[in-house]
N, C-alpha and C positions, 0 to 999 in steps of 0.2 A: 504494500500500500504506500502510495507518495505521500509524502509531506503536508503536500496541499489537501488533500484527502481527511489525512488524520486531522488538522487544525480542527475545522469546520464540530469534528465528533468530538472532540474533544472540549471547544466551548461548549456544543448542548448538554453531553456530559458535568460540567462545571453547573448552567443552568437548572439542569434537574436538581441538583444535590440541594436538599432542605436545608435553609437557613437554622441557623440558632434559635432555640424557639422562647417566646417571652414569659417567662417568671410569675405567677400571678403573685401581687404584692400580698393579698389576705394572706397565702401561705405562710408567710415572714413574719405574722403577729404572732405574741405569745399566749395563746388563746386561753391557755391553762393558768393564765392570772385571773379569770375570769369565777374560776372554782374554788376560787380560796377568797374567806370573808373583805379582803380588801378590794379587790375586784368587783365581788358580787354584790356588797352594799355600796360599793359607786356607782352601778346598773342601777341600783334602787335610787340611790339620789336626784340620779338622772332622770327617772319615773316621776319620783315624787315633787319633782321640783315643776315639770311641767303640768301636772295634775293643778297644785298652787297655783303657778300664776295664770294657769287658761281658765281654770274656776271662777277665779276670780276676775281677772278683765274681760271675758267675756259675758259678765253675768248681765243681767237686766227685767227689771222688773216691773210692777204697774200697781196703784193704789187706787180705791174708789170712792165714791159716796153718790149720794144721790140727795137732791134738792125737790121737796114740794112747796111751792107758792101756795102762799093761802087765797091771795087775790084769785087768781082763774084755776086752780087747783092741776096747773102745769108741774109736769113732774121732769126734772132734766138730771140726768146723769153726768158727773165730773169723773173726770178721770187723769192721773196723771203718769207718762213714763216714767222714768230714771233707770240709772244704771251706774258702770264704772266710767269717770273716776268719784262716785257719788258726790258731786256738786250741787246738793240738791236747792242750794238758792239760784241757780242757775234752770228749774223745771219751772214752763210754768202752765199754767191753765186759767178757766174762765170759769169765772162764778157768776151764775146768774143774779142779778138786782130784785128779780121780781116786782118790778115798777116796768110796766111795758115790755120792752125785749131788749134791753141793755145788760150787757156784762162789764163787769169788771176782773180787770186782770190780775190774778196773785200768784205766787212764788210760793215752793216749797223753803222752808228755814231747815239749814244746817248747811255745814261742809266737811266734810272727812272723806276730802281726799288726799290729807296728805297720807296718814295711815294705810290708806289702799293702797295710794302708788309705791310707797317704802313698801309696801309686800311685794307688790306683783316686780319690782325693779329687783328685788333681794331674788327671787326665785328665778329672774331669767340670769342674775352672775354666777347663780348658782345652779344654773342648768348648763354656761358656758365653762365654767371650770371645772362641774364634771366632765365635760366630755373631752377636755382639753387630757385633765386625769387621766383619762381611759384611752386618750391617745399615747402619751406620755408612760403609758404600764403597759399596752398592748404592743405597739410599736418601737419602743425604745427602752425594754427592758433591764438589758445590760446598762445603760446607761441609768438610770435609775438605781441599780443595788450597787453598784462600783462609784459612785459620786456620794460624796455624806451630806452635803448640804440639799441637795434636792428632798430626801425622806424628811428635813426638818423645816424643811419650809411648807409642803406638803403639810404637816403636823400644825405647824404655828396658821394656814388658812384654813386646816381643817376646825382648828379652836376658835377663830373670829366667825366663821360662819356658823359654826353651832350655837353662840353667844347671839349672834347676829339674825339668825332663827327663832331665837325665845321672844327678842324683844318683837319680832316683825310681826311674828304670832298671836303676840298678845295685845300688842298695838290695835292689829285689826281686827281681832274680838272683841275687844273695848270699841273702838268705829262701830261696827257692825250692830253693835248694841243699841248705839245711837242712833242709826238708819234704821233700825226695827223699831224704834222708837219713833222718830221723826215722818215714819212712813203708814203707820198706822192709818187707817180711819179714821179713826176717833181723834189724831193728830190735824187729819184734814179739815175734819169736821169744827174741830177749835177753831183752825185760823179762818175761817169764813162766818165773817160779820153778819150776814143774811142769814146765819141759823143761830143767832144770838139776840136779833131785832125782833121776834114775834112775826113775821112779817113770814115764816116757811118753816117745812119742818124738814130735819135733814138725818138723815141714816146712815149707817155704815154700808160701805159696800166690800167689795171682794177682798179678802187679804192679799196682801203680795207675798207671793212664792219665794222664800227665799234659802231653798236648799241646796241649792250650788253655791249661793255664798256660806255656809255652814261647811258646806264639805271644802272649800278652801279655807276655812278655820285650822277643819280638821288636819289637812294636808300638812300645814303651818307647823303644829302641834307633831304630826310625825317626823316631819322634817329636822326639826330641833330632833326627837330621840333615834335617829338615824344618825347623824352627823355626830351628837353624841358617843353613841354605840363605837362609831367609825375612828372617835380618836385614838381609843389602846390599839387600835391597829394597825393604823397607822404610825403610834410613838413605836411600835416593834420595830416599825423599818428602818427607824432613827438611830443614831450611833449612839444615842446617851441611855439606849435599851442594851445593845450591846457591851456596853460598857459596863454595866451593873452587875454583871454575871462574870466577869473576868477580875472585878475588885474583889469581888467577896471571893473569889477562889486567892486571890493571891495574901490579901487577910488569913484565909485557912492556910495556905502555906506557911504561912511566918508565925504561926501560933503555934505549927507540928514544928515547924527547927527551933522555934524557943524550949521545947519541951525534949 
């Protein structure tokens, strides 16, 4: 066979032969950090933090009453939305006058929203630094137990957001208290002057539903005994755990050569 013959078979030869083939990056995670409590209650954090803040900023809800005019025995339904960031001087609605067919316009009373928003702001840095976590244990393992400062910083944010959980928790339990207060019916039914002049007679109406904000309470409350839970196991990965167990052996050693 000539020269010029073999070239030709010889590139499509080269052509056929499969490339290198691509790695899939999952493979490279250390997925069995995932089964041991440091892992798996960082999955949970990461749960429970999005539970928290979707509960709760996306919650929204509606209050009632109902107005009878004595004058022409017209009966008119009030109704008002809210929701988050509950601004509820910012709701408003129409009361009837019962003088002809004029309303007047009033406003719900309160604001708690700062309380909301420190929760629902607290649950997405801590929906971001789980996952930041979990990238940081699953993909760069090695570097995580061979560095000592990494386990103690890890440690010292795991402490400020457990701290930082209680207060967010309770804060908006405390809020919440007040928006179940301030949203009542019988709330509504105070502030409107027209069921206080004789002039109509005014009813409660529908409660507002407010068990999604309850369960963002709750979420709050676990979140705090999660993060809790999560510190002794995280101070393990810390050098000043490892360290404790190598003093007291060397204590024991120096007490058997004195003896």
């Amino acid at each position: 066979m000539s020269s010029a013959d073999s070239t030709p078979a010889a590139a499509a030869l080269e052509k056929a032969e499969p490339g290198p083939q691509k790695k899939n990056p999952l493979l490279g995670l250390h997925w069995r950090r995932l089964e041991e409590p440091l892992g798996f209650i960082k999955v949970l954090e990461w749960l429970f933090a999005v539970f928290a803040f979707g509960s709760c900023g996306s919650y929204s809800g509606e209050t009632a009453a109902t107005v009878r005019c004595n004058a022409d025995n017209n009966m008119t339904a009030v109704s008002v939305h809210f929701g988050y960031p509950f601004r509820l001087y910012q709701q408003r609605y129409e009361m009837p006058l019962c003088e002809g067919s004029g309303k007047r316009i009033l406003h719900l009373s309160g604001d708690f929203s700062s309380s909301a928003e420190f929760f629902v702001t607290m649950g997405v840095f801590a929906f971001l630094y789980t996952l930041a976590a979990l990238v940081l244990y699953l993909g760069f393992h090695a570097l995580y137990t061979k560095n000592r400062n990494l386990p103690i910083v890890d440690f010292c944010v795991t402490g400020a957001f457990t701290f930082l959980w209680l207060v967010a928790a309770s804060a908006w339990g405390k809020g919440l208290m007040d928006v179940k207060s301030a949203t009542h019916p019988t709330s509504l039914i105070a502030a409107m002057p027209v069921c206080h002049l004789h002039k109509a007679v005014c009813n409660a109406g529908a409660m507002p539903s407010l068990g999604l904000a309850n369960i963002s309470v709750l979420f709050g409350f676990l979140n705090f005994l999660l993060w809790a839970g999560n510190c002794w196991f995280v101070f393990k990965e810390t050098a000043w755990h490892t360290q404790t167990p190598s003093k007291e052996n060397s204590l024991e050693q120096g007490d058997s050569e004195r003896q």
